[in-house]
N, C-alpha and C positions, 0 to 999 in steps of 0.2 A: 504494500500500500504506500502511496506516495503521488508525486507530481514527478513523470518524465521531464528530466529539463536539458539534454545533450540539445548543445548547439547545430548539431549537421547531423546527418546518415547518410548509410553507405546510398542510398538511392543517389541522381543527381536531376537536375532541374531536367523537366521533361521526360521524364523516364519513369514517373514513378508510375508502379503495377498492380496496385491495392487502393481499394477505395475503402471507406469510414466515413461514417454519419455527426458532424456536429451537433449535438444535443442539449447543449448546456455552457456553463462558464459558473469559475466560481475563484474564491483566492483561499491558499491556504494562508492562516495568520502565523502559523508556525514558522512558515518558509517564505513570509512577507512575499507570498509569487501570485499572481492571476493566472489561470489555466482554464483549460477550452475540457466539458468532459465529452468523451467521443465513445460512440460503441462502433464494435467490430464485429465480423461476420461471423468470426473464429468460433462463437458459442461462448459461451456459461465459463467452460474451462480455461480459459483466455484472460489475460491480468488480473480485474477487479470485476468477476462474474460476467465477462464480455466487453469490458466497458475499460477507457485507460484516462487520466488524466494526464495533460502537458502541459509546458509552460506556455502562455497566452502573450503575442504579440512578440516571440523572441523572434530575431531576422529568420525567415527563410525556415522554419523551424520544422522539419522534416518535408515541408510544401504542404504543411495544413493552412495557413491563412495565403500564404501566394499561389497555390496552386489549387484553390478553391472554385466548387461548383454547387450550381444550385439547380433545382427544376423546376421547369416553367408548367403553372398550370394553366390549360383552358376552358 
């Protein structure tokens, strides 16, 4: 349990090959950090019940806030 906060990953821009659903935002007061919580498709047995927290607004920060998508409804 925690707040992922590595600055980079092995992906690089444009290339990344896993999508996650942004669901939330919150800070830890512990770790004075904002973080984005995201679930994965991975299941239940996957970080925190499916679900991971990361740091929120850090540069570039696996390509969750710069390499973001949304869907358009009609």
């Amino acid at each position: 349990k925690g707040v992922f906060k590595r600055r980079t990953c092995e992906s690089q821009l444009f290339t990344m090959d896993h999508a996650m659903a942004i669901i939330g935002y919150g800070y830890d007061e512990g770790l004075k950090l904002p973080y984005w919580i995201i679930k994965n498709s991975y299941g239940a047995g996957w970080g925190e019940k499916g679900y991971i927290r990361t740091i929120k607004d850090a540069y570039k920060m696996c390509g969750v806030a710069y390499e973001a998508y949304t869907a358009k409804l009609s």
